[in-house]
C-alpha positions in Angstrom: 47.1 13.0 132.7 46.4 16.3 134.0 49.4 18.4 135.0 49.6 19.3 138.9 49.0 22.9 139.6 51.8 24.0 141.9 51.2 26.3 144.7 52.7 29.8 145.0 55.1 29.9 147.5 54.4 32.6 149.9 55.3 34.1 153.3 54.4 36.3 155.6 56.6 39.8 156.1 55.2 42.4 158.7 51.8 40.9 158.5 51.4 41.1 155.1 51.2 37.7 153.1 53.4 38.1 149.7 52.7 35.5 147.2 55.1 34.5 144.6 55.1 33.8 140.8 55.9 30.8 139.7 59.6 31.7 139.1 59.8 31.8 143.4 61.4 35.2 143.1 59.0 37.9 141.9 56.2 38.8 143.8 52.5 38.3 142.2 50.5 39.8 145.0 50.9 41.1 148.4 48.4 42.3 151.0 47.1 41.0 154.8 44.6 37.9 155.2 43.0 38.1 158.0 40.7 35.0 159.6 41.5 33.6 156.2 40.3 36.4 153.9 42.0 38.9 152.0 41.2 42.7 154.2 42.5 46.1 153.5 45.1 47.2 150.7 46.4 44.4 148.0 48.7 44.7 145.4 49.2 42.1 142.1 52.5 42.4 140.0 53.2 41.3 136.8 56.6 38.8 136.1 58.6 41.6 135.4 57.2 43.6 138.6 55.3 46.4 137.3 52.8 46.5 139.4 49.2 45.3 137.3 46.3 46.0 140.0 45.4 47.4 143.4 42.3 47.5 145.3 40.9 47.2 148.8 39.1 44.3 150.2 36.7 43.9 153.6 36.4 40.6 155.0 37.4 38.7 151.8 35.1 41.1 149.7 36.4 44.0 147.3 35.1 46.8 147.7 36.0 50.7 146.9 38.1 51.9 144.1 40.3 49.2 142.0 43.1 50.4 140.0 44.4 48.6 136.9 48.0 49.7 135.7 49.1 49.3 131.8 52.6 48.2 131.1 54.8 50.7 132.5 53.2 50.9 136.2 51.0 54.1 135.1 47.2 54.0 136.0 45.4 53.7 133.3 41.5 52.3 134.4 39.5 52.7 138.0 36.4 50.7 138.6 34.0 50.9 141.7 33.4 47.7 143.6 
């Protein structure tokens, strides 16, 4: 029997949806959805809330410069969407 995949809880502070790991008290990513899609800035956090990543999307689509962060928060690799 496969083992149910539980949602992240998330919620919505000044427009911008933060999404939780599975702990319920860290966050794992927040940015604004709008019309169902991620748009504009977005952040991802690791469990012990360094952040990990942090990018741009339009319309659902990434696009621009993405930042990956090593262990301690510092930038450490940019790609081009």
């Amino acid at each position: 029997m496969a083992k149910a995949i539980t949602p992240k809880k998330s919620e919505v502070i000044n427009g911008e949806t933060i999404k939780y790991h599975a702990n319920g008290k860290t966050i794992w990513s927040k940015g604004k959805i709008i019309d169902g899609k991620p748009d504009g800035y977005w952040e991802w956090y690791r469990i012990d809330g360094t952040i990990k990543r942090s990018g741009q999307f339009e319309r659902g689509a990434p696009v621009g410069e993405w930042t990956t962060y090593d262990e301690k928060g510092k930038p450490y690799k940019v790609t081009n969407r």
